[in-house]
C-alpha positions in Angstrom: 26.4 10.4 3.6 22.5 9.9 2.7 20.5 8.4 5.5 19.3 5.1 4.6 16.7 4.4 2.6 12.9 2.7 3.6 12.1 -0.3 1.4 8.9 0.3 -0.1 5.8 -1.9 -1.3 3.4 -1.7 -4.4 0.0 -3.0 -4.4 -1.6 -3.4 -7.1 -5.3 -4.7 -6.9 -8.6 -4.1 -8.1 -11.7 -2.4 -6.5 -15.5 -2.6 -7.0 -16.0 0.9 -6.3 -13.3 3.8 -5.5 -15.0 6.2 -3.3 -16.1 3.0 -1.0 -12.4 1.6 -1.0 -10.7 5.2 -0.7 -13.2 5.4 2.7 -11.9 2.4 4.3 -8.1 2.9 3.3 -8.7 7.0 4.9 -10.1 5.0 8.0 -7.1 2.3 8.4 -4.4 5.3 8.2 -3.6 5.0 11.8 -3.2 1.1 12.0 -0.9 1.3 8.6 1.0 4.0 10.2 1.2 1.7 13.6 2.4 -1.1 11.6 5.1 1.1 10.1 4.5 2.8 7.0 6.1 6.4 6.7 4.5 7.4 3.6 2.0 6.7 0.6 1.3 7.5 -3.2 -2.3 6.3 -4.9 -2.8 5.7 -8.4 -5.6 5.3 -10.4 -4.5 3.4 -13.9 -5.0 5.7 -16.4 -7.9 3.8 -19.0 -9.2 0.9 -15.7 -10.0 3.3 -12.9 -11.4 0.5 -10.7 -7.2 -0.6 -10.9 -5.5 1.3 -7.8 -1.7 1.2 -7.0 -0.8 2.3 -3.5 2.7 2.8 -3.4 4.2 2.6 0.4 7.2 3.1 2.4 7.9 1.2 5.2 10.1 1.2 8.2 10.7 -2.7 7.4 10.1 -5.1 4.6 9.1 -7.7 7.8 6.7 -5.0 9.2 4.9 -4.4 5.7 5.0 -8.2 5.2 3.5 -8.8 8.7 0.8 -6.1 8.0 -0.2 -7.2 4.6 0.1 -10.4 5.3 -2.3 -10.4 8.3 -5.5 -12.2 8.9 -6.5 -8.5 9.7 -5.9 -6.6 7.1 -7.7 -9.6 4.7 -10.9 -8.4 6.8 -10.4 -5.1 5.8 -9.4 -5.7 1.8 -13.0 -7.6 1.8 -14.7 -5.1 3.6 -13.5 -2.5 1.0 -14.0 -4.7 -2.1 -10.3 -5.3 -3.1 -10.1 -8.4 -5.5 -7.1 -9.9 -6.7 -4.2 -8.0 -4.7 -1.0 -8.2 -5.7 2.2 -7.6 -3.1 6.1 -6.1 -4.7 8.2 -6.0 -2.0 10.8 -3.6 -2.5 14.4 -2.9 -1.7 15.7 1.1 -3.1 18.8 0.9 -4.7 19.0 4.4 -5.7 16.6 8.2 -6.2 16.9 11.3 -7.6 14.9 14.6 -8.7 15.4 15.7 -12.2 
């Protein structure tokens, strides 16, 4: 029997510059892991580079809520010039490797 799986979150917002916003999300790696998330994936939309997905997986969808969600971590999307994030909380239903 498979363990369970983590429900996951996708973020997709925009940044004013990369390297600036890749510096602060580096920095915050210990309070994301703190808060619960197990593992990460960036991605760069192919033809908008300033358009970064961050792909997460969490221990909880109420732990990556209350992260995300915090007054907190609003400091820190200003600070590294997100605009216009947008939260998909997700629940896996299934995976595979081809």
């Amino acid at each position: 029997m498979a363990p369970p799986s983590l429900p996951h979150v996708l973020i997709i917002h925009e940044v004013a510059d990369y390297r600036a916003w890749k510096k602060v999300f580096d920095a915050a790696a210990h309070i994301r892991r703190e808060a619960g998330e197990r593992s990460y994936q960036v991605l760069r939309y192919e033809n908008e580079p300033e358009r970064i997905v961050h792909f997460s997986a969490w221990t909880s969808i109420a732990d990556a809520r209350r992260f995300f969600e915090s007054p907190r971590l609003a400091r820190i999307r200003e600070e590294a010039g997100v605009r216009a994030p947008e939260f998909i909380y997700l629940q896996e239903l299934e995976a595979g490797r081809m």
